[in-house]
C-alpha positions in Angstrom: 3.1 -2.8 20.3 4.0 -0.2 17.3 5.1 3.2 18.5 3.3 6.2 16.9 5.1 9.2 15.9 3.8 12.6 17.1 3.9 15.0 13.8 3.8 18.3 13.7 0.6 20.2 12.5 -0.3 23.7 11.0 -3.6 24.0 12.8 -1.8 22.6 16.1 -3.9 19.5 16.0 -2.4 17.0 17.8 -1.4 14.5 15.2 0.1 10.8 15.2 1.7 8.9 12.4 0.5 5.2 13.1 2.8 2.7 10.3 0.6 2.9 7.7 -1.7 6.6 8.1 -2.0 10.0 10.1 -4.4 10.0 12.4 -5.6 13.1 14.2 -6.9 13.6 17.8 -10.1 12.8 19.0 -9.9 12.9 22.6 -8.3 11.2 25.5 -9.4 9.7 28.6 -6.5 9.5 31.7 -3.2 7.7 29.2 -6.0 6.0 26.6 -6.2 8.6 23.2 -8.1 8.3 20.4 -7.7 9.3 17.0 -9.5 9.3 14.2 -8.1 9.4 10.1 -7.3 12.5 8.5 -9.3 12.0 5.9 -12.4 11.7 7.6 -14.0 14.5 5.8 -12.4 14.2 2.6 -13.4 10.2 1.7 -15.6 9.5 4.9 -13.4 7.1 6.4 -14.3 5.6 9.6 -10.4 4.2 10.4 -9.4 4.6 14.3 -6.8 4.1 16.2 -6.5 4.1 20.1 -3.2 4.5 21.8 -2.1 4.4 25.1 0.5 7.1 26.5 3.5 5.2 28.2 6.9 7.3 29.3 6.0 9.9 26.6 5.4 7.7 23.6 2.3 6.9 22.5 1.8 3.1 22.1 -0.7 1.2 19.3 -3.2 -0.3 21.0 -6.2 -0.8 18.4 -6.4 -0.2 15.0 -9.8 -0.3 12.5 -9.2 -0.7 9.0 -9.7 2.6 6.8 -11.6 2.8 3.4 -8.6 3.8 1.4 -5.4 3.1 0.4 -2.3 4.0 2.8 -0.4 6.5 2.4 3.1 6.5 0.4 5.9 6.4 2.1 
């Protein structure tokens, strides 16, 4: 399991960088969150990610596939 980075954000959004996008969050249910692409508005992308909170890291669960490219690194 990929572990997602938590990133800071300027409208204190939680935020997670998952290996290949940022993703921001949706909502959470007990340790299972859900996150959806930042660029939701912007293109209409449907890509989601859920994530399960383990020892304070959040681990990649499941993944959907966006409708864009992914971001450069």
């Amino acid at each position: 399991m990929d572990i997602c980075e938590i990133i800071p954000s300027i409208r204190n959004k939680h935020k997670i960088n998952v290996p290949w996008q940022v993703m921001v969050k949706d909502k959470n249910r007990n340790y299972m969150y859900y996150w959806y692409c930042e660029k939701r508005d912007m293109l209409n992308c449907k890509g989601r990610v859920t994530t399960i909170l383990t020892e304070d890291q959040h681990h990649l669960v499941k993944a959907t596939d966006h409708n864009h490219a992914a971001k450069a690194n």
